[in-house]
C-alpha positions as a Python dict, from the first residue, in 0.01 Angstrom:
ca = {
    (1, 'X'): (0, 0, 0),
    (2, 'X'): (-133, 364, 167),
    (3, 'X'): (-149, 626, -33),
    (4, 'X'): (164, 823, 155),
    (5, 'X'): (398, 478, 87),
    (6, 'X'): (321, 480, -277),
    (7, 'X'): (372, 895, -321),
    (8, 'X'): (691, 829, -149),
    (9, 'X'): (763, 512, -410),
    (10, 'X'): (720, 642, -718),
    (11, 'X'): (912, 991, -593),
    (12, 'X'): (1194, 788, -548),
    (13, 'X'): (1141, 586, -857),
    (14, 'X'): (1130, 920, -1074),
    (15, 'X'): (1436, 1098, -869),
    (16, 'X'): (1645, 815, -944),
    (17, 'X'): (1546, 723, -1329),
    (18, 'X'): (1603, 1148, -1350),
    (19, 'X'): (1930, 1148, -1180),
    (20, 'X'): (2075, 834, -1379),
    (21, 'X'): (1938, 942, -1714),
    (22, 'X'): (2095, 1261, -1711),
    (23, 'X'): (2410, 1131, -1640),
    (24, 'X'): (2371, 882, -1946),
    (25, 'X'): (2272, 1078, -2205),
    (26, 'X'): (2569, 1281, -2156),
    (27, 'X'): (2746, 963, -2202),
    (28, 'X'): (2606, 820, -2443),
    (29, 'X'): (2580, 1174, -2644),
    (30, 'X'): (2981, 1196, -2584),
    (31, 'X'): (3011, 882, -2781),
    (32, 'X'): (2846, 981, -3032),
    (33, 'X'): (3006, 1287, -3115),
    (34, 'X'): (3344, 1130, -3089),
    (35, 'X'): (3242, 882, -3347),
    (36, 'X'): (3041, 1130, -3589),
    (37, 'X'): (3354, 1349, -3583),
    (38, 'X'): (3650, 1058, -3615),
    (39, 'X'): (3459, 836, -3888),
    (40, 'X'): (3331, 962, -4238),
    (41, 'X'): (3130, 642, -4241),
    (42, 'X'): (2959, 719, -3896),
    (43, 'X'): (2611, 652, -4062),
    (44, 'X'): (2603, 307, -4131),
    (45, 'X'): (2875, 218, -3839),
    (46, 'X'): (2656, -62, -3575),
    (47, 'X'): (2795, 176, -3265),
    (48, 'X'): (2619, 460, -3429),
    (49, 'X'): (2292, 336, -3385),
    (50, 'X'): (2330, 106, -3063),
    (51, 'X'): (2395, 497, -2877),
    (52, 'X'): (2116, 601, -3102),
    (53, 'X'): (1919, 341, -3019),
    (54, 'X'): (2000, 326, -2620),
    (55, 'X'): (2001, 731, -2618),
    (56, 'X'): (1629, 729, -2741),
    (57, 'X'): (1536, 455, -2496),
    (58, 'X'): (1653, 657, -2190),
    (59, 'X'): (1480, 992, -2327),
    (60, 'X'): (1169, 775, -2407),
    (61, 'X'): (1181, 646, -2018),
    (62, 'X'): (1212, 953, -1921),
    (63, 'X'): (895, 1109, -2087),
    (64, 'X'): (682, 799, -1990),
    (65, 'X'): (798, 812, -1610),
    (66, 'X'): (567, 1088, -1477),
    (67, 'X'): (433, 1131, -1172),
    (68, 'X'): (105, 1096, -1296),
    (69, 'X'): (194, 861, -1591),
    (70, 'X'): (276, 620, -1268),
    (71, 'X'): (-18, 672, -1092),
    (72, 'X'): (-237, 544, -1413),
    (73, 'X'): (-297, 175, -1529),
    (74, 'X'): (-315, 265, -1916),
    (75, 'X'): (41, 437, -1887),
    (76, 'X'): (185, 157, -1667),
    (77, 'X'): (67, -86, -1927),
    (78, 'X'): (252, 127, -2172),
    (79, 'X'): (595, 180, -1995),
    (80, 'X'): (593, -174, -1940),
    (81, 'X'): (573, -249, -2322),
    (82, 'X'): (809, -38, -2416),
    (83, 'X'): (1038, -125, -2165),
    (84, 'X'): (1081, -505, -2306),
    (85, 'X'): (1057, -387, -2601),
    (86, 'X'): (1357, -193, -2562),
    (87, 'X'): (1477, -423, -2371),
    (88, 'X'): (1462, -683, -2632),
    (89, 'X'): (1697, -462, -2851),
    (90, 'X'): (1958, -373, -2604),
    (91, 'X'): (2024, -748, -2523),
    (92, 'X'): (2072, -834, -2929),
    (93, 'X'): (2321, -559, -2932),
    (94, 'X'): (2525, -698, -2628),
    (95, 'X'): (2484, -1057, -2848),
    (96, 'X'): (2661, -857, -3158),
    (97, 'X'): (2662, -523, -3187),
    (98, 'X'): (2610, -513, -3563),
    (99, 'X'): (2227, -518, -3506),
    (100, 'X'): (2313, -179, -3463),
    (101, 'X'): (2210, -205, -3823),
    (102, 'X'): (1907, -403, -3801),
    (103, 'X'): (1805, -122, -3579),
    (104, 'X'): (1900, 131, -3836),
    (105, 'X'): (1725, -70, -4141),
    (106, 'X'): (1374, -90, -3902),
    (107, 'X'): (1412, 287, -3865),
    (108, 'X'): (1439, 401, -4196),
    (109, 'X'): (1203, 141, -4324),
    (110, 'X'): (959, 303, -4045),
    (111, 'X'): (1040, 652, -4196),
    (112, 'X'): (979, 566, -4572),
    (113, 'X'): (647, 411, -4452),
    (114, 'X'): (517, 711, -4250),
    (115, 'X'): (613, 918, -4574),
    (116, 'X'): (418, 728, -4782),
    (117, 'X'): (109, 741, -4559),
    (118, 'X'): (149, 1103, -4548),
    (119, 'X'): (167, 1124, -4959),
    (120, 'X'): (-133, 929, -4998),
    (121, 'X'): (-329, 1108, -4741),
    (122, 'X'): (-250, 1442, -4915),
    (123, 'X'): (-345, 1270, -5226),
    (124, 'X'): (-670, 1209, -5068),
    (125, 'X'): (-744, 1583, -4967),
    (126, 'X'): (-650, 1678, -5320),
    (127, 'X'): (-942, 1467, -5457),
    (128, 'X'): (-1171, 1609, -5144),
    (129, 'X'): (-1091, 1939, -5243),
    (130, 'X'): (-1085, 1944, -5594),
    (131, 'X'): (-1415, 1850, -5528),
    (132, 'X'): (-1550, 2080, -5323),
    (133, 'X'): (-1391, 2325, -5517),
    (134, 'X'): (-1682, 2221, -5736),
    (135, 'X'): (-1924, 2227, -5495),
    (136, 'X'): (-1849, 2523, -5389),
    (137, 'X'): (-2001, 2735, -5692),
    (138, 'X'): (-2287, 2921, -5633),
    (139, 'X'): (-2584, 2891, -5822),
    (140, 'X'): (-2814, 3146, -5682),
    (141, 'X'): (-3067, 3032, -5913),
    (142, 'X'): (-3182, 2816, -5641),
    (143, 'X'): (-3336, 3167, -5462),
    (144, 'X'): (-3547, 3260, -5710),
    (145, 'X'): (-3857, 3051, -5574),
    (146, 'X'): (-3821, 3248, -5262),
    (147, 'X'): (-3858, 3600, -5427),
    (148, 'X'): (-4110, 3753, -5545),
    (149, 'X'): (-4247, 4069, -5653),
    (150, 'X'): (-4274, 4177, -5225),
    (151, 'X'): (-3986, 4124, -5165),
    (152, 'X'): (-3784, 4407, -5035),
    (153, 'X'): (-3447, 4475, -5093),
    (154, 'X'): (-3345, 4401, -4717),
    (155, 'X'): (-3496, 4100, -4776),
    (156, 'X'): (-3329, 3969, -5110),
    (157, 'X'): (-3000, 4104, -4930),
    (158, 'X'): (-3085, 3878, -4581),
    (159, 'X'): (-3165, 3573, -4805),
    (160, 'X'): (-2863, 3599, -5041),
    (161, 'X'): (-2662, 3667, -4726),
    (162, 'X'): (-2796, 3344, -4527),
    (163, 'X'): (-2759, 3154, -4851),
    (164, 'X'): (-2412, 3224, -4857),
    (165, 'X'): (-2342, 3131, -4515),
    (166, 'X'): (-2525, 2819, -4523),
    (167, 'X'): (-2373, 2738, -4827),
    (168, 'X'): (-2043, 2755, -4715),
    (169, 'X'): (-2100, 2599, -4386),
    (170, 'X'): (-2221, 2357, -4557),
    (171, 'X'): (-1903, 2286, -4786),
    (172, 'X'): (-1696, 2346, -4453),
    (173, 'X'): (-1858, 2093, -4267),
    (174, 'X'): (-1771, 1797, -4534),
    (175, 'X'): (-1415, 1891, -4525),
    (176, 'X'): (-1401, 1875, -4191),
    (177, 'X'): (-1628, 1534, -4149),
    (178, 'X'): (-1345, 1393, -4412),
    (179, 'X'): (-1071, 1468, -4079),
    (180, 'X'): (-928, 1656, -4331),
    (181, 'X'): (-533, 1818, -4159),
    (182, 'X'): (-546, 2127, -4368),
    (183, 'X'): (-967, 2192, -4371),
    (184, 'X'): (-852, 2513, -4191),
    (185, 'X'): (-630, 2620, -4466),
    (186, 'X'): (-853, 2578, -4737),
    (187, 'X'): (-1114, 2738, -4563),
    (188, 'X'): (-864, 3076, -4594),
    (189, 'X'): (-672, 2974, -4920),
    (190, 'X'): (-1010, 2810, -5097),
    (191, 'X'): (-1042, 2469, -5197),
    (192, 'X'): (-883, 2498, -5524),
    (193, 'X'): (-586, 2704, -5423),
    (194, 'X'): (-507, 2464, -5140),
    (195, 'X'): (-543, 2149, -5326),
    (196, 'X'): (-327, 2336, -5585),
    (197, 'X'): (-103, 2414, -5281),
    (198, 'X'): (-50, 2095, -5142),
    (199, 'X'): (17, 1897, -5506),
    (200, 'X'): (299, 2145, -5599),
    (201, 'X'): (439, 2236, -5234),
    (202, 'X'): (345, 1953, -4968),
    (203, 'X'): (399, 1590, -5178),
    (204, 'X'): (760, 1726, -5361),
    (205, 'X'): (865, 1784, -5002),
    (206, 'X'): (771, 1429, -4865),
    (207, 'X'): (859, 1309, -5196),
    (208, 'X'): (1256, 1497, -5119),
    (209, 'X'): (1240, 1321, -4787),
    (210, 'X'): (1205, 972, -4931),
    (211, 'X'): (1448, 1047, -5159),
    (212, 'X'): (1688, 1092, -4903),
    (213, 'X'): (1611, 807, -4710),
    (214, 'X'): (1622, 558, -4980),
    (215, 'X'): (1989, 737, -5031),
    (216, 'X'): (2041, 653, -4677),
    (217, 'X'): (1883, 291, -4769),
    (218, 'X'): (2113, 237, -5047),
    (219, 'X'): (2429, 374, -4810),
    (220, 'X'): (2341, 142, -4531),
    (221, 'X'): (2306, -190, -4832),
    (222, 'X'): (2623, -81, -4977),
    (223, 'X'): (2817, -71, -4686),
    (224, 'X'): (2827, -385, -4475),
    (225, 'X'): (3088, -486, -4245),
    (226, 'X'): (3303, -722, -4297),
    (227, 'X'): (3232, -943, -3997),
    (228, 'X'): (2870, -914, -4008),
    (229, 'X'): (2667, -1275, -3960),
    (230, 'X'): (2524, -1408, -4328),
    (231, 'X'): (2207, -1406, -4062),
    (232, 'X'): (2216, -1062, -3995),
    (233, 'X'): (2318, -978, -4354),
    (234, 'X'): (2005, -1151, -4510),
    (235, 'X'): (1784, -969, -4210),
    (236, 'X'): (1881, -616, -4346),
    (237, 'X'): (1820, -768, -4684),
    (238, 'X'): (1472, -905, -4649),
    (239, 'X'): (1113, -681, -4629),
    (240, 'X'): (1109, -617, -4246),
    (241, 'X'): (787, -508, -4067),
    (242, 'X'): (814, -89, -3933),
    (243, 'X'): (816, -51, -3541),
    (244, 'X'): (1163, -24, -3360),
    (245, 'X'): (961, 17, -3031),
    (246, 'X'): (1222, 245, -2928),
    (247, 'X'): (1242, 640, -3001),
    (248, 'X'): (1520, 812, -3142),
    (249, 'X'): (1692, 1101, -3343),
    (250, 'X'): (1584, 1130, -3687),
    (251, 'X'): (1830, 993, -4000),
}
């Protein structure tokens, strides 16, 4: 295929995924609101999160199906995943429409385990800085070899000065060699003042988020319909592997 035939291809491939998607979401985004305003249940209704679920899988199409996303073998490899992956899920939900919930109980299990992660990473950086909190006293006793009785005061000021600098560099570079996510911050806030930082402000926060979705967890268990499968009811039951393979608004 010539260059031109394949520009003009994937134009129309883009101009009609663009024209139909907008079109949907306003669908399925009707639908939604119609049920979030007529049922106090909503959250753990199957329809819920079957739009949810087919909602994110248009929006993810759409932010995969670039022009140059196209054009590249990595991103076509990608789009096609994700397209029987989604795929996958849109065909259990025309089977029965309550794995609506299975979709739900993969989400939130996917949540709770990214919240986690982030908890023990910032665990992590409160050890790393704690101890280079340590580290980073300065014993200047360590310049005393290099002065002398000659030494001039510009000179005692230059060392002291490039002993400083080094010293912190120094410090610096470990926190960032540890792909430390807030090295920046404690290079402003100091090490002990962010680790203090991020043990009273960061983990209660992802701590309040897991909170709510094992709320949400509990809801969902709680409330099963009355004609879901004994299959489907030990699925949402059992310890389920995170990855819906399809995007979507948060819980």
């Amino acid at each position: 295929m010539n260059e031109s035939k394949e520009a003009g291809l994937i134009s129309e491939i883009l101009g009609l995924v663009n024209e139909q998607a907008d079109l949907l979401k306003a669908k399925l985004s009707g639908q939604l609101h119609w049920i979030k305003f007529s049922a106090t249940d909503y959250r753990t209704k199957p329809e819920t999160w079957v739009l949810k679920a087919q909602l994110g899988t248009v929006e993810k199409l759409q932010h995969l199906m670039t022009q140059s996303g196209l054009e590249q073998d990595l991103s076509l490899i990608a789009l096609a995943r994700n397209i029987f992956e989604n795929l996958i899920w849109l065909k259990l939900f025309n089977e029965d429409k309550n794995y609506g919930l299975i979709f739900y109980r993969h989400l939130l299990q996917q949540q709770l385990d990214s919240q986690l992660q982030v908890i023990e990473k910032a665990r992590e950086e409160i050890d790393l800085f704690k101890g280079l909190a340590i580290e980073d006293v300065l014993d200047f006793d360590l310049l005393l070899p290099l002065i002398d009785v000659n030494t001039t005061e510009e000179e005692k000021a230059l060392l002291v000065s490039d002993f400083i600098r080094e010293h912190s560099e120094r410090i610096d570079l470990k926190a960032r060699s540890a792909f430390s996510i807030y090295a920046d911050q404690a290079k402003c806030n100091g090490y002990a003042y962010q680790a203090h930082l991020i043990e009273s402000q960061v983990i209660p926060h992802h701590q309040e988020r897991i909170n709510t979705i094992n709320d949400h967890m509990d809801e969902l268990l709680s409330s099963m319909p009355m004609d879901i499968s004994p299959i489907l009811k030990a699925e949402l039951f059992k310890k389920i592997h995170t990855g819906t393979g399809v995007v979507t608004h948060q819980v």
